[in-house]
Phi, psi and omega in degrees: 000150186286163179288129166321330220243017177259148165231017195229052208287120185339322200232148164282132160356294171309283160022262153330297195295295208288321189260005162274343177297282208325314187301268177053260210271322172310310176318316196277328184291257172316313146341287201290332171295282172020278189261047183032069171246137164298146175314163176278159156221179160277329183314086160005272202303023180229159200274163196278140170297146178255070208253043195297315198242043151194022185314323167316303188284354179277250165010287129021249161282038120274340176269339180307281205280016156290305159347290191291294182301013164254314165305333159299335170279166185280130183301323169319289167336325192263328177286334177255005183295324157267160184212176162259003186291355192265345149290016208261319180293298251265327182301275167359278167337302173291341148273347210219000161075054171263003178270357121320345205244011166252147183269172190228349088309180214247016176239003178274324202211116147340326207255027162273157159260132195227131169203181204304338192283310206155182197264148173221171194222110154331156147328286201313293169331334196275312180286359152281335190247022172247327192073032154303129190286149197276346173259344136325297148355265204299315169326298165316311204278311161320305158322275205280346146345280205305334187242064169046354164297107178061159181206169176293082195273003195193083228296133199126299211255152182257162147221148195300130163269170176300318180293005178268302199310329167284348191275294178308319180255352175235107193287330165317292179327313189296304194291316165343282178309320149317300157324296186298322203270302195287337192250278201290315176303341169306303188277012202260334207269009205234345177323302190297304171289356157269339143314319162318279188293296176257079175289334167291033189287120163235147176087157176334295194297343181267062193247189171278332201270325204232344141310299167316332198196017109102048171178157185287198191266344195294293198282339143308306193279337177305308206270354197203095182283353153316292169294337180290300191318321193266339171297327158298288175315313181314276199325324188285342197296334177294326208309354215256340201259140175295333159327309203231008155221228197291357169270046164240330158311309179312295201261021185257348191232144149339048185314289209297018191244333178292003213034233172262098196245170145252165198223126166218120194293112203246121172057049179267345163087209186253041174084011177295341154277331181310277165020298194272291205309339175279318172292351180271307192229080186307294178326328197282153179221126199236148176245124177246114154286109179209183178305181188267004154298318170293307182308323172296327182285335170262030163245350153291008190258123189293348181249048179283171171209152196258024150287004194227123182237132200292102186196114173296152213206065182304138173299320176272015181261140187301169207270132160293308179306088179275155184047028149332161170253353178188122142315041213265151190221106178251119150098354192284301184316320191299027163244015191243172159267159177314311200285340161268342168309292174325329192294289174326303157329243222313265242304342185270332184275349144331346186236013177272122185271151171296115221124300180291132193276138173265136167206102174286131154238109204227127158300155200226113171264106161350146164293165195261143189123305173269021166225169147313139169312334189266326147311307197296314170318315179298297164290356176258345149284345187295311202288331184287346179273329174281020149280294176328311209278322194222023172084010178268154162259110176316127191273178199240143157350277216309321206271332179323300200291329178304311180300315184307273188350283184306339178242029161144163152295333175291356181242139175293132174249114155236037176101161201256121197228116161323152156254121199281157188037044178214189188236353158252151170226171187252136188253097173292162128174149181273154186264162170226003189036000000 
């Protein structure tokens, strides 16, 4: 991206922008004919664009037209463009189920409406069946209207955008969003007084998460199998998204080259990465590790399989599983401090053959600059809310290799590797004993 302060662009800049968008979009235009796709629309009832096999050029002109619509804004405009007001309908929705409670077909309820768009559901009717006053109601839904959640096909009437119809149909999707409103938004409003109070702050207690809510998040999820079940549910909602998902796991690492190995997941939660890496690479016999609340609930889960085995499990407790060929810990370390990252380490090498790979997936925020601005925001709201909730901080090469260094010699540090179009990377090393 250009320097704010360069002007001395060949073309004017607005220009510029509107006739590289044109190829663009054009590009993007001709893929969906290609692969027979309908023009995108928002309208719930039609299946969602498919942009898998032109995500660059998508990427692209999204980073373009961020571009264009902030040089169009006013700096005032841009300093108020995000608020906090913009969760306040999607918690509503999300509390009150109401995007279950709009039909998403022309057969569900008497108290439907049908037209060309798709089936709606009245004001009233929603406000008979949430109990909400209808005109409080009608107020919210309108607020999520403006970020394309449901829309009017009729004045009166509500009907599904595609992001509402995922809301309705993806219970993850719900819970995710339940999670942010009930958990995180709280604690995001509190950053500034936990600064205040702990500016060296490490580790859980000294959070944003425990001013808001007067324990860490750890001991929230502990105190509530409710709140675990949907935090858990919450993590898969994403996976869909290229940031955060799991096929940077499947396609980030050599499975098939371990042939028939074991693999053991640390903190794998009720198994959503193993899950896919078993469907992927069958020869692998994978252990998945977490407390022993996570392991019951995922050994109640109707989609077990039976390459994949279940074992309660502290991190900083010596590793039970020996000579596995791969280690892997996604997402854990970044809520620890180095010294307990290091503690994990010594705890693992008992059980390590010469050869097994340590392999950390932790989020990573780009240097400014090296990615598109509309990727990097994104990863850089990621980063400021796991500040809010556990303190975490991005680690840098240097402090990776600091951490091996402090916990033996045995182990080979080899490094950091990005993951294209995500916010995570994977941290290598071989134990070499």
């Amino acid at each position: 991206m250009d320097s704010p302060n360069a002007r001395k662009e060949s073309k004017p800049r607005l220009l510029e922008l509107v006739n590289t968008l044109q190829t663009q979009i054009q590009s993007v235009q001709e893929y969906l004919t290609e692969t027979n796709q309908r023009d995108p629309s928002f309208v719930g009832t039609e299946t969602p664009t498919d942009y898998d096999g032109i995500d660059d050029t998508r990427g692209a002109a999204l980073e373009n037209l961020l571009e264009l619509q902030e040089l169009l804004m006013t700096p005032r405009e841009i300093l108020v463009a995000q608020t906090p007001s913009n969760l306040i309908s999607r918690h509503i929705i999300v509390r009150h189920d109401i995007a279950q409670l709009v039909p998403v077909t022309s057969d569900e309820s008497n108290s439907i409406s049908y037209s060309e768009e798709g089936p709606s559901r009245t004001y009233e009717s929603l406000a008979e069946a949430t109990g909400i006053p209808v005109k409080l109601l009608r107020r919210i839904i309108r607020h999520a209207m403006t970020h394309r959640i449901f829309y009017e096909p009729k004045p009166g009437h509500v009907a599904h955008t595609k992001a509402s119809r995922v809301l309705a149909e993806d219970a993850k999707m719900r819970d995710y969003l339940g999670t942010m409103t009930d958990e995180v938004w709280q604690a995001t409003v509190r950053v500034g007084d936990a600064m205040d109070r702990w500016p060296d702050a490490r580790g859980v207690e000294e959070t944003a998460y425990w001013l808001a809510h007067g324990k860490t998040m750890q001991e929230s999820l502990e105190s509530s199998p409710e709140m675990l079940a949907r935090y858990n549910n919450a993590m898969g909602a994403m996976s869909n998204d290229r940031s955060f998902s799991i096929e940077h796991v499947v396609r980030g690492y050599d499975w098939a080259a371990l042939g028939k190995a074991t693999v053991v997941d640390i903190g794998g939660g009720v198994g959503t990465v193993s899950k896919e890496l078993a469907k992927t690479f069958p020869q692998l016999d994978l252990v998945v590790q977490d407390r022993q609340e996570v392991v019951d609930q995922a050994i109640a889960s109707a989609d077990r399989m039976e390459q994949i085995r279940f074992m309660a499990h502290d991190i900083f407790e010596e590793q039970p599983v020996k000579d596995a060929a791969v280690y892997i810990i996604r997402r854990v370390l970044m809520e620890k401090t180095d010294k307990e990252c290091v503690d994990f380490l010594k705890a693992s090498v008992s059980a390590l053959k010469p050869g097994a790979v340590i392999l950390i997936q932790d989020p990573m925020v780009p240097d400014p600059g090296t990615c598109p601005m509309w990727q990097e925001r994104k990863f850089r709201e990621s980063d400021v809310a796991a500040f809010a909730l556990v303190n975490f901080y991005p680690r840098e090469q240097e402090e990776w290799q600091d951490i091996f260094r402090q916990a033996g010699s045995g182990y080979e540090y080899k490094g950091v590797t990005m993951a294209p179009n995500s916010n995570t990377a994977f941290v290598e090393a071989i134990w070499r004993g």
